[in-house]
N, C-alpha and C positions, 0 to 999 in steps of 0.2 A: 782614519789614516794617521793619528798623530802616536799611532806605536808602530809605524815603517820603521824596516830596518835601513839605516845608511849602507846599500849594497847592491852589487849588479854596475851596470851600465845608466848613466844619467845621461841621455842628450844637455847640453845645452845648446838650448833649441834655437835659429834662426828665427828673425820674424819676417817675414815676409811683404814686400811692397809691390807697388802697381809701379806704371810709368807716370803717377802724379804722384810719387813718394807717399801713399796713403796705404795705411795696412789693406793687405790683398789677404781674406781669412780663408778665405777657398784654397789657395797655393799656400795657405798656413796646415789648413787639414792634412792635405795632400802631404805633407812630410810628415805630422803630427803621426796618421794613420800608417808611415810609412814604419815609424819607430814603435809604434803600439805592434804593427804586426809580425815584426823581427824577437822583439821580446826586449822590448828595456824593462829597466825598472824603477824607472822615474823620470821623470822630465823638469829640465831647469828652464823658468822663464829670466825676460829680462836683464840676460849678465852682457859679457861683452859681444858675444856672437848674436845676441837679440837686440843690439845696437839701441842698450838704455838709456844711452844717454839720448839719443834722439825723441823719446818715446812720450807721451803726456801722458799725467796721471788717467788721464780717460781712457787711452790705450792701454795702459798696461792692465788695468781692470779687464777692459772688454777681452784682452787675451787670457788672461786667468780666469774668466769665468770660460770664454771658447773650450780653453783643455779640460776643463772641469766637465763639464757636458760629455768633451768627447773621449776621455779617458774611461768615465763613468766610474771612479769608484777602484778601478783594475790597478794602479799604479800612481803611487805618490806624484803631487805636483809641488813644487819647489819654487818657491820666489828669489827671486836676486835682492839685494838692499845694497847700495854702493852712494855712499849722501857726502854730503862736505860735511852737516853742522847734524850733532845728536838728537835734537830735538825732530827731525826731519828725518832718521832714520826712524828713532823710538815710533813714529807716527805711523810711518809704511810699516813698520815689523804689526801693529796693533791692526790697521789696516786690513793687511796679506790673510793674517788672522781671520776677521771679521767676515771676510770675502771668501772663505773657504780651503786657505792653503793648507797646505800637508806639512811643510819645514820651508825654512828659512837658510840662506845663502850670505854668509855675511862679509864684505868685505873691510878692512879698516876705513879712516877714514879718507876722503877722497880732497886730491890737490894738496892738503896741508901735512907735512909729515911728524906725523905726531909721535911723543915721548913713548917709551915704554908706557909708563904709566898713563897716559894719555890714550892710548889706544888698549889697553884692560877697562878705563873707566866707561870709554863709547862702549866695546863688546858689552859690559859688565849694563848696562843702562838701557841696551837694547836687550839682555838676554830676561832682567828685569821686570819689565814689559809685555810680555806676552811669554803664552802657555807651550808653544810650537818647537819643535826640535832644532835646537840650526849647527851650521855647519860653517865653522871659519874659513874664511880663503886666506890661505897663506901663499904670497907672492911678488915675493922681496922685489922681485928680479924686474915687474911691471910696475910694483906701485910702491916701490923704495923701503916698504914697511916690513920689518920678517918678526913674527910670533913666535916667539924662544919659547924652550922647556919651559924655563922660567916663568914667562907669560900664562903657558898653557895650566900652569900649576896653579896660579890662583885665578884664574878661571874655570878648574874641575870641581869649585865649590857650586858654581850654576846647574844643577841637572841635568838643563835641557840644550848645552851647552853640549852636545854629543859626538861631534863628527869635523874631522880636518879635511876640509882640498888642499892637498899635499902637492905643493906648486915651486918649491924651494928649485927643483931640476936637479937635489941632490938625495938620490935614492938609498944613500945610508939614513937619511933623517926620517925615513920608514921604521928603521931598526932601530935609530934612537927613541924615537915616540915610544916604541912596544917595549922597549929596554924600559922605559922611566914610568910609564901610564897603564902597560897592560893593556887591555880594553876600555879602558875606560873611553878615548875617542876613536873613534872607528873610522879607518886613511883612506881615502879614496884620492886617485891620481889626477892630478888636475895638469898633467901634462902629456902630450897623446905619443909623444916621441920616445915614454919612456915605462908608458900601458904595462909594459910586459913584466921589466924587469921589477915594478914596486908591487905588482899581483904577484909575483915569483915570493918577495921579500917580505908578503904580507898582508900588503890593502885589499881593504874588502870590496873596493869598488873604484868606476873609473868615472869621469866626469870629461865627457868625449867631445872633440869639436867634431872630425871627419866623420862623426855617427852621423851627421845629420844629411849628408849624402849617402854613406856607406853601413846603413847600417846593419846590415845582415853581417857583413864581415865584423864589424867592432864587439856587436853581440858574440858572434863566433868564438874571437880570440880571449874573451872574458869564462866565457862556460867551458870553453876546452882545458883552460888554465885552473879551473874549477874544480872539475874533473880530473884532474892531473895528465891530462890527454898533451904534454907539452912539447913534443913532434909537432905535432899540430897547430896547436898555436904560432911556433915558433912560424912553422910556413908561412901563414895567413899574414904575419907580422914584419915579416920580413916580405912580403910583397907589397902592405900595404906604407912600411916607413917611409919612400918617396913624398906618399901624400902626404903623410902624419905630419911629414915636415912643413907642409905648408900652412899648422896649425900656428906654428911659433915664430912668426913675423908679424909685423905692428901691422901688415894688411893681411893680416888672417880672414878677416871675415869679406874680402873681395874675393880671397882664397878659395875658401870654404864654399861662397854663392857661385862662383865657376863651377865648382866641382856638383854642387847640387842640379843646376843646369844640367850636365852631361849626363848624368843619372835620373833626368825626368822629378825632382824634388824640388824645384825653388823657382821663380822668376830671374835670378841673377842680381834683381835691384838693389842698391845699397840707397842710404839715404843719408844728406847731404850733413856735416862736411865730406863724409866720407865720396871717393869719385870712383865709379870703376875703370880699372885698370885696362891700360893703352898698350899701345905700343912692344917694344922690350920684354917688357912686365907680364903684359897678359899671354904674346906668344910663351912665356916660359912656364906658366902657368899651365897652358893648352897642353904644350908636348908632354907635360907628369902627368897631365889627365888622360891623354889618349894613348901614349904607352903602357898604365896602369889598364883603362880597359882593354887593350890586347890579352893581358894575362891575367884577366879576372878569374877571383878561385869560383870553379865551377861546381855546384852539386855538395853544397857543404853541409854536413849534416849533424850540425851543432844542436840545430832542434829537438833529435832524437833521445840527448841529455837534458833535454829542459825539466 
């Protein structure tokens, strides 16, 4: 798996809890198979919808090896790396490696916000280190850090250095990358609100939150846009931005395990600090979910391009 292409549809995937905050792998399945059978084409563990910072190094194994099992081989698996200190990334990237992963998911570094140069040398130290494909997260906007041209530029001397989450929320920086790079990285959208218009502009792939309740539609609006079938998409996209939007709030992933609930994918449980949502919050949350299932697109027939 380590000549996957960066493309298609990525869940990043929820992980899944009991009512004793303990991984629940059975309702882990139960979505894993839900995305295996919609047609992603990769699966991200570990990031913020996998709620890694809660996670111990013992879980986060025993889930990369669960999807490893149950992908079988069919579609890349993807680790997340998100560390304070280099040495602590470098170790997970060698690790992820070790244990079976397809590519690597890298974010700068975490809490401290580091220089330009400071954040080329972490990428540069982790990309170093292991043989694996990875893909930068760029994402000013959450974690204060943005990877300029610049950046990108001496870091295209790493190979395996191959692919952007294109997270800026500015969809000309699609056409800047392809302006200055070519292919060399290959932009997959790391923002669900904006799926459409950076596959319209370019990217070869989406890196989905709402896939992990919905994912027959995310697959959908991916392979029609593919296709050039973009009527169609447009629909499906324009029915589903209500939810999308619920991707892009600092409680996305209360967000997201609502909406998996309602769709028969997830337990709901978040784990602590995180709390699920009350009150205010949560009926607002309810009404986008259940006006959305009213006018669910029915009979879609994205599979027939697969």
């Amino acid at each position: 798996m380590k000549n996957f292409k960066w493309e298609g549809v990525m869940p990043a995937i929820t992980t899944q809890f009991d009512e004793s905050y303990q991984l629940d792998l059975t309702a882990f399945c139960v979505n894993l198979d839900a995305q295996i059978n919609a047609g992603v084409h990769g699966i991200i563990l570990g990031g913020t919808l996998g709620e890694a910072s809660t996670l111990t190094a013992q879980e986060r194994s025993l889930l990369l090896a669960t999807t490893l099992e149950r992908v079988a081989g069919k579609i890349p698996v993807i680790m997340n790396i998100a560390e304070q200190a280099t040495t602590d990334a470098v170790n997970l990237a060698k690790q992820a490696e070790a244990e079976g992963a397809s590519g690597l998911m890298l974010l700068p570094p975490m809490r401290y916000k580091a220089t330009d140069d400071e954040t080329v040398a972490y990428f540069s130290s982790v990309a170093a280190a292991t043989s694996l494909p990875i893909m930068i997260y760029n994402n000013p906007v959450d974690y204060k850090i943005e990877v300029t041209l610049e950046m990108f530029e001496q870091l295209s001397k790493y190979e395996n250095i191959t692919a952007v989450k294109e997270s800026t929320r500015d969809t000309t920086n699609v056409t800047r990358m392809i302006n200055r790079f070519g292919d060399r990285f290959k932009i997959l959208c790391g923002v669900d609100t904006i799926a459409l218009e950076c596959l319209m502009m370019g990217a070869t792939g989406w890196v989905a939150g709402l896939v992990d309740a919905f994912p027959e539609e995310t697959v959908a609006i991916y392979t029609y846009c593919k296709a050039g079938k973009w009527d169609k998409a447009r629909a499906v996209f324009r029915w589903f931005l209500p939810l999308l939007e619920l991707d892009i709030s600092p409680q996305l992933v209360q967000n997201i395990k609502l909406c998996e609930v309602a769709t028969g994918l997830g337990t709901g449980l978040v784990r602590p600090p995180r709390k699920p949502l009350t009150g205010e919050a949560h009926q607002q949350v309810q009404d986008i979910i259940e006006a959305a299932l009213k006018t669910r697109p029915q009979n879609l027939d994205f599979k027939k391009l697969l």
